[in-house]
C-alpha positions as CSV (number, residue, x, y, z in Angstrom):
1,X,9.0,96.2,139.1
2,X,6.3,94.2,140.5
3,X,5.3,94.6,143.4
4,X,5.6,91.4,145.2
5,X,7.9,89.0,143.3
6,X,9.7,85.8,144.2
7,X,12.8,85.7,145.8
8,X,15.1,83.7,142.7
9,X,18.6,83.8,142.3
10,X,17.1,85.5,138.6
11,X,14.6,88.0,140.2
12,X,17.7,89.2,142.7
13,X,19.9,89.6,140.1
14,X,17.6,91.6,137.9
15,X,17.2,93.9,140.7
16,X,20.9,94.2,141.8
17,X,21.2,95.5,138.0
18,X,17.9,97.9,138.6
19,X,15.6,96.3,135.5
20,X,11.7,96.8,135.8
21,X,9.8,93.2,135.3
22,X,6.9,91.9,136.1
23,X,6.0,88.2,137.3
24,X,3.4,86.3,135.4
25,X,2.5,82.9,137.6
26,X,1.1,79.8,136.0
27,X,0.5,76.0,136.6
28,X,3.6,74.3,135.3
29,X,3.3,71.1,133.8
30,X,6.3,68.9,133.0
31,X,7.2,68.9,129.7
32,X,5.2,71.7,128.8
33,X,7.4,74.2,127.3
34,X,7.2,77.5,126.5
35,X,4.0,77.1,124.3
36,X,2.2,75.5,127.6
37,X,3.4,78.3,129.6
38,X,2.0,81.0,126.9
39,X,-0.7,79.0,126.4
40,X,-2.0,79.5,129.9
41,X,-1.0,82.8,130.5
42,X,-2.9,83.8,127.0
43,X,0.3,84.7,125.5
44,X,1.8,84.6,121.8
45,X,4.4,81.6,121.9
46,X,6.7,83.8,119.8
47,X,6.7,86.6,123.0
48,X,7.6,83.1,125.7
49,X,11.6,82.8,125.8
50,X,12.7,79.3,125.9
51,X,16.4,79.4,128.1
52,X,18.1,76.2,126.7
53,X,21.5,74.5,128.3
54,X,23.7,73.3,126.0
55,X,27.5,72.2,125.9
56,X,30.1,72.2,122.4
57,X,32.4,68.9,122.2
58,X,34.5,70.0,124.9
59,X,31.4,69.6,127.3
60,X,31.4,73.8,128.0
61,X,28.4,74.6,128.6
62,X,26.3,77.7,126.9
63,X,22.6,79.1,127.0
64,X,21.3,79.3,123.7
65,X,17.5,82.4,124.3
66,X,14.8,81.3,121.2
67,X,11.5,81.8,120.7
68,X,9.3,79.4,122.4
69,X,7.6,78.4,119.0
70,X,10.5,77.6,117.2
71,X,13.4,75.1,117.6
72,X,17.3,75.8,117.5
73,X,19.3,74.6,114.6
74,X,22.4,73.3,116.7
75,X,24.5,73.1,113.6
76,X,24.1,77.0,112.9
77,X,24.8,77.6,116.4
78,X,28.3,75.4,116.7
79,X,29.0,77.4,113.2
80,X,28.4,80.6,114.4
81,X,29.9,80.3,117.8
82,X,33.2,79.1,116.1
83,X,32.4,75.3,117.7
84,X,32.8,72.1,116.2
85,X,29.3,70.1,117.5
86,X,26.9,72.0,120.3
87,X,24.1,69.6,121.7
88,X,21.7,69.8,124.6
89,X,23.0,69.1,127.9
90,X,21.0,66.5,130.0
91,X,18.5,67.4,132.7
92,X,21.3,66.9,135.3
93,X,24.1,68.7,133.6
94,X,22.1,71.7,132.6
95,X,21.2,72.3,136.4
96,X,24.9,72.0,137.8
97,X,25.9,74.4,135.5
98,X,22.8,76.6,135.8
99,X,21.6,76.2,139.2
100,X,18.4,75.7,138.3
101,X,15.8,73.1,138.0
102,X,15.0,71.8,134.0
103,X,11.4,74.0,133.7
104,X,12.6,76.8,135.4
105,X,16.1,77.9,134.0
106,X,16.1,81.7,133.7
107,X,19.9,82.9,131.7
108,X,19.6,85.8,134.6
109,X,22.0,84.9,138.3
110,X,23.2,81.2,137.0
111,X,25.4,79.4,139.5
112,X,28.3,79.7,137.0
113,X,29.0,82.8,134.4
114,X,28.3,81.0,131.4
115,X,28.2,82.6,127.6
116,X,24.5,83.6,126.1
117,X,23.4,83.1,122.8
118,X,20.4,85.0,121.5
119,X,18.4,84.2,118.7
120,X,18.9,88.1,117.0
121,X,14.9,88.7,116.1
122,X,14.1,88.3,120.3
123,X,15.7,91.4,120.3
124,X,13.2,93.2,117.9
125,X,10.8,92.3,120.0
126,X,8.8,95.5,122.6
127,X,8.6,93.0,124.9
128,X,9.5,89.2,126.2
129,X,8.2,86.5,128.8
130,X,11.5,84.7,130.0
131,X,11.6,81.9,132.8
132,X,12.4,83.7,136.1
133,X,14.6,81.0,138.0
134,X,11.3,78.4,139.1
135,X,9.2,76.6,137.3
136,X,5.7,78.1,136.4
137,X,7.2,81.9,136.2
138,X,7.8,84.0,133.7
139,X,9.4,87.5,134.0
140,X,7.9,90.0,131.4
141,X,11.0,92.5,130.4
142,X,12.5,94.9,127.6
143,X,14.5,92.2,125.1
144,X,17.5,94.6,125.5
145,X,18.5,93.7,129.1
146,X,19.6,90.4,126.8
147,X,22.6,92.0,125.3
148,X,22.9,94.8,128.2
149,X,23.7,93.6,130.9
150,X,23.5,90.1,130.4
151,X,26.1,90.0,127.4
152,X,24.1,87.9,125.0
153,X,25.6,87.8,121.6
154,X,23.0,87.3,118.8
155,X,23.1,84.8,116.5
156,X,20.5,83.6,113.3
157,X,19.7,79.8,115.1
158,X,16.4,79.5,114.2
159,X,15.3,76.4,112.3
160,X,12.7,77.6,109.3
């Protein structure tokens, strides 16, 4: 663990649950995404985890985990995940249900229990960069704390 982290409802969680990370700080910029963020921090887009809000056509709400350099097809997910229609929740939906400001949504501590959807080749990966509950933080962790404990399921979301 690092040695002197921030105090997020996602860096508290992570150590109730005893997983090593480490905090990489940047500048955050609205609208910058997970490519700005890597960007800065000299990172390979495809390592930055984008943590996206999203809700089916009866407005429940999900987190959908993709590579920052690539988008989500929402049709694939609403097939896979047995619903009719998934779309992105707005700014002010996606922090009720998460907790957390739009820029800095992390999928660990959320406000409410909500299912996780993981694009499956994040989990090949030795390594991520993942939003750690504020904006212009990332958390650099082992992929499999995604499935275990978190719960993600994976999925094949990615848009070629």
């Amino acid at each position: 663990m690092s040695k002197k982290t921030s105090e997020t409802q996602a860096t508290l969680w992570l150590k109730k649950q005893r997983i090593p990370f480490t905090e990489h700080v940047y500048v955050y910029e609205a609208r910058g995404g997970a490519n700005d963020a890597a960007h800065k921090l000299g990172l390979n887009p495809h390592l930055t985890i984008k943590t996206l809000v999203m809700e089916d056509e009866k407005k429940q709400p999900l987190i959908v985990l993709m590579h920052g350099d690539q988008e989500v097809s929402t049709k694939n997910l609403a097939r896979q995940t047995g619903a009719k229609h998934i779309q992105p929740c707005d700014p002010a939906t996606a922090q009720r249900h998460s907790g957390y400001l739009v820029g800095g949504t992390s999928p660990f501590g959320t406000r409410k229990v909500l299912p996780v959807w993981v694009q499956s080749s994040i989990l090949e990966l030795e390594h991520i960069y993942i939003n750690g509950g504020k904006r212009g933080m990332l958390l650099k962790l082992d992929p499999k704390v995604l499935t275990e404990p978190l719960g993600a399921k994976p999925v094949e979301v990615a848009l070629s």
